[in-house]
BAVOGU-915445 format. One record per residue: x, y, z of N, C-alpha, C, O, CB in turn; residue in three letters; chain; residue number from 1. Coordinates in Angstrom, 1 decimal, always signed. Last residue first. Glycine has a CB too. Layout:
// residues N
((X,Y,Z),(X,Y,Z),(X,Y,Z),(X,Y,Z),(X,Y,Z),"ALA","A",NUM)
...
//
This chain:
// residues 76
((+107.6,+128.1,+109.0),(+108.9,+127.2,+109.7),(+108.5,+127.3,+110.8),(+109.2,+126.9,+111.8),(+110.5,+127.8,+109.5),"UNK","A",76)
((+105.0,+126.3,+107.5),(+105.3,+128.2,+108.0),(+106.2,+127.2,+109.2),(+105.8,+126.2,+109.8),(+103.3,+129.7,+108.8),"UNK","A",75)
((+103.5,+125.8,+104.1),(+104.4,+125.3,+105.5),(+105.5,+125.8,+106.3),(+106.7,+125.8,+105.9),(+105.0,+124.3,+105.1),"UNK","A",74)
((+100.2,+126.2,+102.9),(+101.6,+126.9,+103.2),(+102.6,+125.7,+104.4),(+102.1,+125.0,+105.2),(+101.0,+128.7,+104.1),"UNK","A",73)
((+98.4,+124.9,+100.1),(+99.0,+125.1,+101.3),(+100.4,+125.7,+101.4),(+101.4,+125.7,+100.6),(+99.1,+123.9,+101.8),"UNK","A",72)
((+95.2,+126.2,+99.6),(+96.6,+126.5,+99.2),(+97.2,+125.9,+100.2),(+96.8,+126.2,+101.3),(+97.0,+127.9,+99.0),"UNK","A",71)
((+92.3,+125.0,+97.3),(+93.1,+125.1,+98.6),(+94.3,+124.9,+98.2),(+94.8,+124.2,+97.3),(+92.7,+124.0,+99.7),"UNK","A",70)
((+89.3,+126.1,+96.1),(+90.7,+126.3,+95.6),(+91.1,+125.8,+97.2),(+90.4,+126.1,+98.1),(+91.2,+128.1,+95.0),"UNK","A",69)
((+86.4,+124.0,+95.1),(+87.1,+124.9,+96.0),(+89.0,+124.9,+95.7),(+89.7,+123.9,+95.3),(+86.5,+124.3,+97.7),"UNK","A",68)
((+85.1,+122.0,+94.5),(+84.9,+123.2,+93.7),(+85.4,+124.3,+94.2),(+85.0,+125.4,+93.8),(+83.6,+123.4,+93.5),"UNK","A",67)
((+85.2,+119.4,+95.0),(+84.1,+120.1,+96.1),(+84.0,+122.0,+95.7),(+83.3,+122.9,+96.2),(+84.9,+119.8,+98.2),"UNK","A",66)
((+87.2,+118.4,+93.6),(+85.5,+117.5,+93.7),(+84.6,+118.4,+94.8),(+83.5,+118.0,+95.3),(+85.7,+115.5,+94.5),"UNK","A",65)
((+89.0,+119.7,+93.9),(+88.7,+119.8,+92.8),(+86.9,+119.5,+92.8),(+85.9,+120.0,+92.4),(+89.7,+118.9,+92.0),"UNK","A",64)
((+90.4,+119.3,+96.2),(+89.8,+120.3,+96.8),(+89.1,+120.8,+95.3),(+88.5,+121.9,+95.3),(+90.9,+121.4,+97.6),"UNK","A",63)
((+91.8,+116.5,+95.7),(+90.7,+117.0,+96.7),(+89.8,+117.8,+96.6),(+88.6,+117.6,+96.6),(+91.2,+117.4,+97.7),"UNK","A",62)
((+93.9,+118.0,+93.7),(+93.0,+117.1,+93.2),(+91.5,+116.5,+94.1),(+90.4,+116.1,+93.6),(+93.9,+116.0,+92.9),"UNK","A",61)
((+95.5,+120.1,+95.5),(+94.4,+120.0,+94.4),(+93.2,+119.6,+94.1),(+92.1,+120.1,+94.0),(+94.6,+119.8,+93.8),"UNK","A",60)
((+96.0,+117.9,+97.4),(+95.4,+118.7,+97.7),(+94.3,+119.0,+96.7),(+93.1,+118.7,+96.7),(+96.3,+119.6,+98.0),"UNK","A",59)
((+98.1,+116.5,+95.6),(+96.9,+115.6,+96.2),(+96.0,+116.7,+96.9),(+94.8,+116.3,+97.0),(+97.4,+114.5,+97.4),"UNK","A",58)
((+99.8,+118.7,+95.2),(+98.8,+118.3,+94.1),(+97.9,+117.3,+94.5),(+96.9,+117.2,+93.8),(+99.4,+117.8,+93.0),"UNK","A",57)
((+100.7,+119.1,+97.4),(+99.5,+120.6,+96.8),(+99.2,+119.8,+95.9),(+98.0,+120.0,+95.5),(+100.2,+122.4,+96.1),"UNK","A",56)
((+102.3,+116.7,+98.0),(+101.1,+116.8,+98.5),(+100.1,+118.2,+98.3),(+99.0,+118.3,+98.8),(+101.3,+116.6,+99.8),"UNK","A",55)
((+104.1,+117.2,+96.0),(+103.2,+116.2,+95.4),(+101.9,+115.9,+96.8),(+100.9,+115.2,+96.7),(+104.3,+114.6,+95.0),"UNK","A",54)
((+105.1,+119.2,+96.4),(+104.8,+119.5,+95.8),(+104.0,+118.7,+95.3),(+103.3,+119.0,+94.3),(+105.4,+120.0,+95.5),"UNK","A",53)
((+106.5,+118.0,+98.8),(+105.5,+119.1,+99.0),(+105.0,+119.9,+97.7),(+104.5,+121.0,+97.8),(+106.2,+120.1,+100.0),"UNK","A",52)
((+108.5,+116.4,+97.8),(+107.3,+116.1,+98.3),(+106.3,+117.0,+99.0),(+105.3,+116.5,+99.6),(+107.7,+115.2,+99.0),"UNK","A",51)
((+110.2,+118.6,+96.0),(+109.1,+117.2,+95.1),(+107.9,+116.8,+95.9),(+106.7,+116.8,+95.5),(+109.9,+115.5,+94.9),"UNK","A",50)
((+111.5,+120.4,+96.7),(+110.4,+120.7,+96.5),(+109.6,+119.6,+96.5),(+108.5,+119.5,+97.0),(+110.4,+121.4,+95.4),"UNK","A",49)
((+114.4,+118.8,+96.4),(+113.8,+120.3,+95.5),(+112.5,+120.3,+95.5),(+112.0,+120.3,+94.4),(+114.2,+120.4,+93.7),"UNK","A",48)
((+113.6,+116.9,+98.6),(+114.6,+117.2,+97.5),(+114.2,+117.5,+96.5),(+113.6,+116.8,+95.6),(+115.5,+116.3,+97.3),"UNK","A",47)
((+111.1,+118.0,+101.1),(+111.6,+117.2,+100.2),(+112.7,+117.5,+99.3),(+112.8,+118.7,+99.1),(+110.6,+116.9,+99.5),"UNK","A",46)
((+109.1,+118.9,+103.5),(+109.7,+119.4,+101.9),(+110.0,+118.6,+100.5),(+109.4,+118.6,+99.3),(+111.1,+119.7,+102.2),"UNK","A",45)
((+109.4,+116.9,+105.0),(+108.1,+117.6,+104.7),(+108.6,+118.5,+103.2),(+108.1,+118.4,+102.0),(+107.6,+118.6,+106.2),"UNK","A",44)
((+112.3,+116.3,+105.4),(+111.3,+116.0,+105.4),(+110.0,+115.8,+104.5),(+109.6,+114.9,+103.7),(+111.3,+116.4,+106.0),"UNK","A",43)
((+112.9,+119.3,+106.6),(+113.2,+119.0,+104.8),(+113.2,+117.9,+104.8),(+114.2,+117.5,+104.1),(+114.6,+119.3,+104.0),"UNK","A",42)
((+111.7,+119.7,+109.3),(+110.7,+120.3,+107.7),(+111.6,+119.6,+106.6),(+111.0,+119.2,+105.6),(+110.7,+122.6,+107.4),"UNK","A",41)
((+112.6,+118.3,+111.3),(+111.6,+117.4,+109.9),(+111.3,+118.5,+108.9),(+110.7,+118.2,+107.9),(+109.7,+116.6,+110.6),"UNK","A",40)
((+113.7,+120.1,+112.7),(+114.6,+118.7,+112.7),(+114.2,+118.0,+111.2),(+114.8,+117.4,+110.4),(+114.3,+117.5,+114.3),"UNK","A",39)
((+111.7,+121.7,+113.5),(+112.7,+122.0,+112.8),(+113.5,+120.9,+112.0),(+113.7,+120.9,+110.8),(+113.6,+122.7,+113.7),"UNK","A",38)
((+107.9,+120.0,+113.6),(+109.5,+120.7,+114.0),(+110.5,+121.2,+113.0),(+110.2,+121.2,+111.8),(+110.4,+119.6,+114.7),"UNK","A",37)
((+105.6,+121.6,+111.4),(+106.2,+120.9,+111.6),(+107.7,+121.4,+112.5),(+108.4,+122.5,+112.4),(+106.2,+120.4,+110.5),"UNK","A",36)
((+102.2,+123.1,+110.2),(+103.2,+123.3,+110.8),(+104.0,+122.4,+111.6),(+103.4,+122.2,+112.6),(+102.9,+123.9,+111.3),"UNK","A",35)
((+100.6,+124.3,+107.5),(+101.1,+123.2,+108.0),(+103.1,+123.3,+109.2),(+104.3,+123.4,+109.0),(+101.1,+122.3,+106.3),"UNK","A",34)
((+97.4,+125.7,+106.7),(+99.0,+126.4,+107.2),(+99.6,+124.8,+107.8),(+98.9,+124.3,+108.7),(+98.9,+128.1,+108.7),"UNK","A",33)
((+95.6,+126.2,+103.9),(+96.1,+125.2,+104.6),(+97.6,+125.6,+105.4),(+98.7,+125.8,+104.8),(+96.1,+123.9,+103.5),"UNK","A",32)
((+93.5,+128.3,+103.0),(+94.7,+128.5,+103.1),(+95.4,+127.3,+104.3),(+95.6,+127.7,+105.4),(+94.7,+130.0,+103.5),"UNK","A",31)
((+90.6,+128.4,+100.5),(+91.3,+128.1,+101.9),(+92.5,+127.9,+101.9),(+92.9,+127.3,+100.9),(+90.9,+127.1,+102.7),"UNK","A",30)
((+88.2,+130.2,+98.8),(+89.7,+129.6,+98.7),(+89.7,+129.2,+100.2),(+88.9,+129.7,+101.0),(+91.2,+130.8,+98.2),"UNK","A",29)
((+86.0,+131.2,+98.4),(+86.6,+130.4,+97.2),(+87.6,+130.1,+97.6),(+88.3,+129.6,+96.8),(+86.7,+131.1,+95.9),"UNK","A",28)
((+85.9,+131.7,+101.1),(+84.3,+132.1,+100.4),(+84.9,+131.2,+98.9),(+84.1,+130.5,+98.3),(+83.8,+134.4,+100.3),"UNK","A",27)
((+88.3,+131.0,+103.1),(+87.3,+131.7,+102.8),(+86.2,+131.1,+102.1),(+85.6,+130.1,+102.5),(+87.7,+132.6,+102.2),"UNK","A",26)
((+89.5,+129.1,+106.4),(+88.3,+129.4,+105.3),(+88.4,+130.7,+104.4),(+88.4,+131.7,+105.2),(+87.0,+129.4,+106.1),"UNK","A",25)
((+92.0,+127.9,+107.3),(+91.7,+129.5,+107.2),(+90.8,+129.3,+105.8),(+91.2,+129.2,+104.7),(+93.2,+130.7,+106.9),"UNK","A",24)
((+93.5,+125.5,+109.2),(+92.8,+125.6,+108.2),(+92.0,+127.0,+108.3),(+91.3,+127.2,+109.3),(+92.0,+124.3,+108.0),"UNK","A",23)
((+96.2,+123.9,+110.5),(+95.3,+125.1,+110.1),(+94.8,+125.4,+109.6),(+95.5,+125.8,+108.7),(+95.3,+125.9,+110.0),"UNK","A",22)
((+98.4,+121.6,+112.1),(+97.1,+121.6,+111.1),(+96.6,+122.9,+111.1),(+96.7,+123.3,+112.3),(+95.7,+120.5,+111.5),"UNK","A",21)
((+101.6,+120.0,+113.5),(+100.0,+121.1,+113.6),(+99.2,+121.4,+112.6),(+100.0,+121.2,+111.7),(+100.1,+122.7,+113.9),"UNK","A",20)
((+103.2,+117.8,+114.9),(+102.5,+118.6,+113.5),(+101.4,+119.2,+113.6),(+100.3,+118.7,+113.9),(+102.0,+117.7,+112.4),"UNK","A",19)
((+104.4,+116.5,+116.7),(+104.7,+118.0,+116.7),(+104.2,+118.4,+115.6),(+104.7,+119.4,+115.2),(+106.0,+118.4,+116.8),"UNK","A",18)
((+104.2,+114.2,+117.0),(+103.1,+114.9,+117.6),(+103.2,+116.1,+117.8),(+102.6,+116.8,+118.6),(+102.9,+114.6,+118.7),"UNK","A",17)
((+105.7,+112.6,+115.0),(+104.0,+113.2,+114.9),(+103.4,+113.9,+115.7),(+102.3,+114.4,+115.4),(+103.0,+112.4,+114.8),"UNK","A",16)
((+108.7,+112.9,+114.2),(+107.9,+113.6,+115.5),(+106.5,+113.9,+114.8),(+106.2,+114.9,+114.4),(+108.8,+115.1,+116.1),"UNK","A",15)
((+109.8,+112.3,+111.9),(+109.8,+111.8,+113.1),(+109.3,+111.8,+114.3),(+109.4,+111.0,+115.2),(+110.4,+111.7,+113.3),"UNK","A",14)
((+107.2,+112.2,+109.0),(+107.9,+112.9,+110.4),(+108.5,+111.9,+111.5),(+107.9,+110.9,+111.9),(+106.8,+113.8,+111.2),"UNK","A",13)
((+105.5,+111.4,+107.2),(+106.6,+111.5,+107.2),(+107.7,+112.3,+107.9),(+108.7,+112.9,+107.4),(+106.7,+111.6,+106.5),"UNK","A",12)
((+102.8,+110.8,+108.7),(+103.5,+109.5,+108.3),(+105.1,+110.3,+108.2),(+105.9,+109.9,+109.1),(+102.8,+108.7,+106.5),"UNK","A",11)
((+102.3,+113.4,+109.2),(+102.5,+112.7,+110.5),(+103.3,+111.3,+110.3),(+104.1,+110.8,+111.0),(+101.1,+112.5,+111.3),"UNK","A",10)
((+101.8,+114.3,+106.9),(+102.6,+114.8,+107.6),(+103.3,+114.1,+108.2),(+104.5,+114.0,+108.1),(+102.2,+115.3,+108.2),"UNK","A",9)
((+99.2,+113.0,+106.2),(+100.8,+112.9,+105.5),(+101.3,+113.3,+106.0),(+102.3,+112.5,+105.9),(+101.2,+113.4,+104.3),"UNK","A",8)
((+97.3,+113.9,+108.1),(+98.0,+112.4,+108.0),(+99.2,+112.1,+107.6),(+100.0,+111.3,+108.1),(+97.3,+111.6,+107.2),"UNK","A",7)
((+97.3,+116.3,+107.3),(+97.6,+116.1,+109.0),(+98.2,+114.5,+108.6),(+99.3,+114.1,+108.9),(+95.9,+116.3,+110.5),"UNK","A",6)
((+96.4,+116.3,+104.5),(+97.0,+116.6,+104.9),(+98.5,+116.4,+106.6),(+99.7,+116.5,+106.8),(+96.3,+117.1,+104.6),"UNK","A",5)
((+93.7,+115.3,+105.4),(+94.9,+114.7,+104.5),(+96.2,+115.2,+104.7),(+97.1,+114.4,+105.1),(+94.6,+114.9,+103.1),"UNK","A",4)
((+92.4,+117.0,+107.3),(+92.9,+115.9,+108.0),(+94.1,+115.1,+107.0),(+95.0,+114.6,+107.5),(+91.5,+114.8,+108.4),"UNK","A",3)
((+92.3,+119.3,+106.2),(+92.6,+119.6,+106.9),(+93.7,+118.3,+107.2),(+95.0,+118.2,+107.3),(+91.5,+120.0,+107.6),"UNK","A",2)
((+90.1,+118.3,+104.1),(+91.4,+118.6,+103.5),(+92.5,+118.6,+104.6),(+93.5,+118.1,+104.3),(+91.3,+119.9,+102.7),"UNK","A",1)
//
């Protein structure tokens, strides 16, 4: 999940090498922390939400086939 994530990112940034990845296991859930420059979070965002709302749903749909909840956060 870690890496889907890290990939999308990196496509929609100007700066890939400022994207960081985190992944916080638990036992039913993991907490995806995605971390980008200033210049790219609205970007990573998107107009009202959309493209960070269409990568929690590629997330979802990942984290469906292995029976596990994953959340992502995107921490300024």
């Amino acid at each position: 999940m870690k890496e889907l994530i890290k990939f999308i990112a990196e496509e929609l940034v100007d700066l890939p090498d400022q994207v960081s990845v985190e992944e916080i296991e638990g036992s039913q859930t993991s907490v995806i922390e995605l971390k980008v420059d200033k210049t790219d979070l609205g970007k990573v965002i998107g107009k009202q939400g959309r493209t960070a709302r269409a990568m929690r749903t590629l997330l979802n749909a990942a984290s469906a086939k292995v029976n596990k909840r994953t959340v992502l956060e995107i921490v300024e």
